[in-house]
Each structure stands twice: as structure tokens, then as C-alpha cells.
N, C-alpha and C positions, 0 to 999 in steps of 0.2 A: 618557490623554494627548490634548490637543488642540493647534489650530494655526490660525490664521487663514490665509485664501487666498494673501492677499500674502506670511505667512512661507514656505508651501510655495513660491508661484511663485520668492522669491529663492533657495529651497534646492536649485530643480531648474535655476536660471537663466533661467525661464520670461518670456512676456509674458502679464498679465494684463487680461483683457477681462470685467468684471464688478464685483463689490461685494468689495473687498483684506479689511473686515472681518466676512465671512465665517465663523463657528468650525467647523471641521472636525474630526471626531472619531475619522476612521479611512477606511479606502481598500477598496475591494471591487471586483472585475469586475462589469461593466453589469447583469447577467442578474440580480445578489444585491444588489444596491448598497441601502438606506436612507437616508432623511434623516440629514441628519450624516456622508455619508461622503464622498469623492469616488470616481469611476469614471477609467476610460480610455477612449477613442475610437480605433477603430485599424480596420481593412479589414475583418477577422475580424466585428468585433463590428456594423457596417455592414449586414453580411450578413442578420444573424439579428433583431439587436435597435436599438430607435431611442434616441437618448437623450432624448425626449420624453417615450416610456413607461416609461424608467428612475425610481425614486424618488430616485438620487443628487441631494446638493445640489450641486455640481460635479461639472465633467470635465478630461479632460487629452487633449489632441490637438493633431495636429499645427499647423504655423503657417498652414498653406492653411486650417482648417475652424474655423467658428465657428458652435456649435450654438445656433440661438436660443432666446433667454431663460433659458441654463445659464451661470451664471458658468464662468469656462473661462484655463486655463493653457496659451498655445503655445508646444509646444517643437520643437527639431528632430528625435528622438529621443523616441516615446511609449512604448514598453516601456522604457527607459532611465531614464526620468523617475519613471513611475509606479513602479518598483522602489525606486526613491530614497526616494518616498514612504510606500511600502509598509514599509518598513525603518526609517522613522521612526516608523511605529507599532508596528509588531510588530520589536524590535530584535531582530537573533539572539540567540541564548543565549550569555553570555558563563561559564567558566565555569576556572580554574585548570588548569593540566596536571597532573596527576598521578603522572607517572614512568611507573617499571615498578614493575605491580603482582604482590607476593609470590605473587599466585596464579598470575601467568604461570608456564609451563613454559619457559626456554630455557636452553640448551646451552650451558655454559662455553668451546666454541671461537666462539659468536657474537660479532659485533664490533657494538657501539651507539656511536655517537655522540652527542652532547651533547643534551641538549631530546629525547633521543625519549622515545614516553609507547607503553606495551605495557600493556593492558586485559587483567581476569581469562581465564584459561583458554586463551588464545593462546600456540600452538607456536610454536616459534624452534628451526630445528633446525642440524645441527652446521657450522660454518663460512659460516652466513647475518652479511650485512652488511647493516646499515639506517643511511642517512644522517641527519642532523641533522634534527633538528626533525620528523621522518615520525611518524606515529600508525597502531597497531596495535588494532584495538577486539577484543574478547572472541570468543574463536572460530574467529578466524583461525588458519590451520596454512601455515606460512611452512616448507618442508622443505628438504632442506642445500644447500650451495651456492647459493641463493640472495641477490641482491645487490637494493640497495632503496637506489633514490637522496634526494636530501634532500625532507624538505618532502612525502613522499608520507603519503595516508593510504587505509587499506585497511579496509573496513566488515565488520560482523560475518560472520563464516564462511566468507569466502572462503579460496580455498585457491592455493597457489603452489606449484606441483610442482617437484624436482630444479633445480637452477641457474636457474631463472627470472632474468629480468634488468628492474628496472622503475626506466625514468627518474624525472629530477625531477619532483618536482610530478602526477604521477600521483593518479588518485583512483580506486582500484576498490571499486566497490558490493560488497554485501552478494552473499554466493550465488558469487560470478564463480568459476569454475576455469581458470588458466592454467598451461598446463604437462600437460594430459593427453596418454595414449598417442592418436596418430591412429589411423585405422578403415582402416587398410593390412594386408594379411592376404593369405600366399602359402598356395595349394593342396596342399599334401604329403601323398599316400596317401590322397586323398579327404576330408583334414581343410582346415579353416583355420586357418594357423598365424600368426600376429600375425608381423609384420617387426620393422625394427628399428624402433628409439624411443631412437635416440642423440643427439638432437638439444635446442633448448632453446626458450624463445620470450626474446624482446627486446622491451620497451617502449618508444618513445623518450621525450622527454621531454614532461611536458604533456598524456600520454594520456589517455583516459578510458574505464572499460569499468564497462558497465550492470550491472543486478542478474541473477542468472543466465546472463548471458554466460559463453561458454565460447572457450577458444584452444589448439589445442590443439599440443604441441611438434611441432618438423620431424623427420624419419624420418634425415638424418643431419646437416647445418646446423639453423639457428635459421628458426622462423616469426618473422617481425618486422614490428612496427606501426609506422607512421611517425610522426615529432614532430607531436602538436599532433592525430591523430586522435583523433575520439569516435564511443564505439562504444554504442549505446542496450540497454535490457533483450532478454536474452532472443537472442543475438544468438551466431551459429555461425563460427566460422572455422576450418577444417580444416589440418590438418599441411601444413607448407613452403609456406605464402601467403605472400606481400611486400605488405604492405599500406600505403602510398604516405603522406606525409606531409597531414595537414590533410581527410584524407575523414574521412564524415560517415555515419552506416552504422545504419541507424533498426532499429526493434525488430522481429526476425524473421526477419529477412536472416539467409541460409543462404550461406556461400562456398566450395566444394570443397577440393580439396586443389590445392597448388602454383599457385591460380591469385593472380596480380600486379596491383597497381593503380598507375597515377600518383598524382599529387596532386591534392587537390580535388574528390576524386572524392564525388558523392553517391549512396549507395544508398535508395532509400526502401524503406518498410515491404515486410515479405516477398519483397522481391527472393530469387532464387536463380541461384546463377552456378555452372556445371558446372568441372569440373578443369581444369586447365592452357590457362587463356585469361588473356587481359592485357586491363585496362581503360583505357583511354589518361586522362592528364591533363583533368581538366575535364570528365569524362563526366558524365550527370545519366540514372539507370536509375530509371524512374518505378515506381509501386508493384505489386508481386509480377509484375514482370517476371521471364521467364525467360532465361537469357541462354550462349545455346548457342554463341560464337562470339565471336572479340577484337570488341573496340568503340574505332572509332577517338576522339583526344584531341574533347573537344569535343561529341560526339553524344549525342542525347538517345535515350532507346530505351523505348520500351513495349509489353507484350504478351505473350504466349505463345504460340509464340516469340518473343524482343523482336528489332523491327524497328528499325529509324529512326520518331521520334516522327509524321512528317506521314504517310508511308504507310501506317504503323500505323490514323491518323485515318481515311484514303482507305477503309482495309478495313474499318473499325466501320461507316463510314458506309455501304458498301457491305450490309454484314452486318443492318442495318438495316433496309434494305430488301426483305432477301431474301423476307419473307411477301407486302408486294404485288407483288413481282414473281413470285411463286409463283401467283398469282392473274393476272395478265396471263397466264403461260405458258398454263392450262391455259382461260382464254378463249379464247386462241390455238386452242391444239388442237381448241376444240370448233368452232370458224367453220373451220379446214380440215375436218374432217371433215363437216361441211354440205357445202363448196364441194364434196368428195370425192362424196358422193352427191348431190349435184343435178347433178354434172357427169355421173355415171355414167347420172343417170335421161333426161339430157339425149341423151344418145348413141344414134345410129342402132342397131335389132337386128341384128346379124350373123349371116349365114346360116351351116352348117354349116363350107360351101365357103370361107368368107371368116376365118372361125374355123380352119381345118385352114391357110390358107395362111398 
């Protein structure tokens, strides 16, 4: 598949600054690019690599930058654009639905609606609901009571425990488990006895949960994910969290039990947030913060323990310093200690009498 310059600039709505007939033959990031392809230009790639020393024969950047002597498509939007393009070469796989397959196992009390497609070997257990149009891939164990709104699709092997409840348009990765028992455990006779696990988890709608993410049911209510969060691989939520609409919750992030978030909220990578604290609206928890305490709406927080983002800075910066200032101290020490003995050597002898008084 090929394309001249000017067709991609009108297919991304771009301005073109260069030679329109150009043939391009396919799109790659700067680092990989070759003759024949175009690249992107974006902050990230700024960083590391120049589009000088790239081999692409095109780029795509914004409408402020113009890389000299690179033919170049400005748009307003450079991940947006280039995606566009990228899609033009490499189209997704297009490819028929295919029902439910004979090899599925599901339960004659389950209810399908119209266009749903169920892959080999996927459980469907008794009085599960799956709306129109959702897709079940091979592997998946979908257990009873469970409710599955439209348009969802669920990657191989994941598992949905007891009455799980998963909005529209949800997409869970491969591996996820929602619906496990929480790590809630009373002491009886020297034992630990697991509590209760009466509870369920709720998706809203639009959610998204990573590969190996786990969520685990509330102890007597529902843990519940707000509309429109995405939840990256590998990623912990413990029994009876309320996890707030439109956050943002990166791969590794560990969240306790019962603890609550606004909207908006971003966790970055490895955060970890202790039990029953609330995240205010708009918080931004920087990477493997620890976070021993509510965080009001709005604050940024980094550290261990996570502080406020500027104090936090105040005390690296401090922290930084501590070896020359480790070196001034015991400079310090040694010049009093001179002062100490030259003061001592300086001092009149005192006689016995003068000593006893």
C-alpha cells in the first residue's frame, strides 16, 4: 500500500510544507523509521532523537514546528494524525462475527442478546446476562449471576466471579479477575477466618481493566468503578473501594481496601494507597507514591510517604545535599576542636589553690 504526501495531508486534514508528490509506503516511530516511511514529531521524541538523524522520508508535527528540509504535515493533533495514518497502512483486521460457538459451555438459564459472539471454551454460567453486540473470546469463565452490558468485549481468560456487574462498552483484557474474595480475615482461636464476601463489583460504563488486573468484590455492598475509568495491566483494587468516575490508574498501582476516589483522579505507575482514605477530585499521585493519608481535590503528591509535590521537591533537594553538608559538619568539628586546644594551650597554669577554689 502506498500514498503520496498530499493524499495523507488531506486524510488527516493536515498543512503541507514540502514535495505533495512524495510516495510513501508506510509510517513508523522516529527511532525505526526508513526511507519510504513517514514518522511523527512530538515532545517525547524531541527528547531522545532528531528528525535529522532519522532515515524517514517524512514527518508529522505539530503546526508550530517545521523540521528542516523534512517534507512535513501540520496538524493540530500529532498522535491523532499519525494514528490515522498508521491505520491507513496497517488496517485492522477485519474479520465476520461468528456467533456462539458449539464449543462454548453456557447454561440454558443464561440470557444472550442479539449479535453476541461467545469463542471456544468460554463459561457462561447460570442466569448470566450479556447485552447486544458484547464478545466473549475463548477462556473466559463468566460465573452466575452475572450481568454484561452491550457492546462489551472480554479477552481471553478472564474471569467474572458471582454477580459481577459490567457496563457498556467495557473492554477487559486477557488474565483480569473481577469478583474475587477480599484479603479480609477475623482472628477466631488463633486461626484466620476469611469474613464475609457478600458483596459484588459494578463496572460503569466505558470502563477499562488491564491484563492481570484484579478487583476484588466488597465484604457486604459492591466495590464499584466509575464510568469512563481506565485501569492499566497488572493493577490491584481491594474489596469495598469506590473508585470515582474518569481516573486513570497506570500499571502496579496497589489500592487497599474501602479506600474512595473523586473523578479524575490520576495514579501513576506503582502508587500504593493504604485503607480507608479518600482521594479528592483531580488529585495527580506521581509514581510509587506512598499514600498514608486523604489527599485533598486538586494536589499533586510524591514520595514516600507522599507529601505535597513542591515540599516533596524542597526535601530531595535537601536530601541531595546531605553528603557535602556531611563534609562541612565534620570540618566544622575539627576547626572547633583546634580552637578547643589552642584555647586550652593558651590559658594561664593554675595553681592547686586556684584549682580547689
Amino acid at each position: 500500500m502506498q500514498a503520496t504526501l498530499a493524499e495523507l495531508a488531506a486524510l488527516v486534514e493536515g498543512r503541507l510544507v514540502g514535495d505533495g508528490d512524495l510516495v510513501i509506503y508506510g509510517a513508523a516511530p522516529l527511532c525505526n523509521a526508513v526511507p519510504g516511511q513517514i514518522t511523527l514529531m512530538d515532545d517525547c521524541a524531541n527528547r531522545h532523537y532528531s528528525v535529522s538523524a532519522s532515515r524517514a522520508s517524512a514527518v508529522v508535527a505539530s503546526r508550530e514546528t517545521v523540521p528542516d528540509g523534512v517534507p512535513t504535515i501540520q496538524v493540530d493533533d500529532v498522535h491523532c494524525a499519525f494514528a490515522t495514518i498508521l491505520k491507513h497502512f496497517n488496517p485492522p483486521r477485519q474479520r465476520a462475527r461468528s456467533g456462539v460457538s458449539p464449543l462454548a459451555s453456557i447454561s440454558p438459564t443464561a440470557k444472550l442478546e442479539a449479535n453476541v459472539e461467545i469463542h471456544p471454551y468460554a463459561t457462561i454460567g447460570d442466569d448470566v446476562y450479556i447485552g447486544a453486540g458484547s464478545t466473549i473470546h475463548a477462556g473466559v469463565h463468566v460465573m452466575a449471576g452475572a450481568k454484561i452490558g452491550r457492546d462489551v468485549t472480554i479477552f481471553p481468560n478472564a474471569v467474572l466471579y458471582e454477580d459481577t456487574i459490567v457496563g457498556a462498552r467495557c473492554i477487559i483484557h486477557a488474565g483480569a479477575v473481577l469478583g474475587a474474595y477480599g484479603f479480609g480475615y477475623c482472628q477466631v482461636e488463633g486461626r484466620h477466618v476469611l469474613s464475609a464476601q457478600l458483596g459484588n463489583v459494578i463496572l460503569g460504563a466505558d470502563v477499562e481493566v488491564g491484563a492481570g488486573s484484579t478487583i476484588d468484590r466488597g465484604t457486604y455492598g459492591p466495590t464499584m468503578v466509575g464510568e469512563g475509568t481506565k485501569i492499566d495491566d497488572l493493577v490491584m483494587i481491594a474489596h469495598n473501594c469506590r473508585i470515582g468516575r474518569h481516573n486513570m490508574l497506570c500499571s502496579q498501582v496497589g489500592v487497599a481496601g474501602s479506600t474512595s476516589t473523586g473523578d479524575y483522579v490520576v495514579m501513576a505507575g506503582q502508587v500504593g494507597v493504604r485503607d480507608h482514605v479518600h482521594i479528592g477530585t483531580g488529585a495527580v499521585l506521581g509514581a510509587m507514591a506512598g499514600i498514608t493519608n486523604d489527599v485533598a481535590e486538586g494536589q499533586r503528591m510524591i514520595g514516600i510517604p507522599a507529601t505535597p509535590e513542591r515540599e516533596q521537591k524542597v526535601k530531595q533537594a535537601a536530601f541531595a545535599k546531605l553528603p557535602e553538608m556531611r563534609r562541612e559538619l565534620r570540618q566544622l568539628q575539627r576547626l572547633v576542636e583546634r580552637l578547643v586546644r589552642q584555647q586550652d594551650a593558651d590559658a594561664p597554669n593554675e595553681t592547686p589553690d586556684q584549682k580547689a577554689a
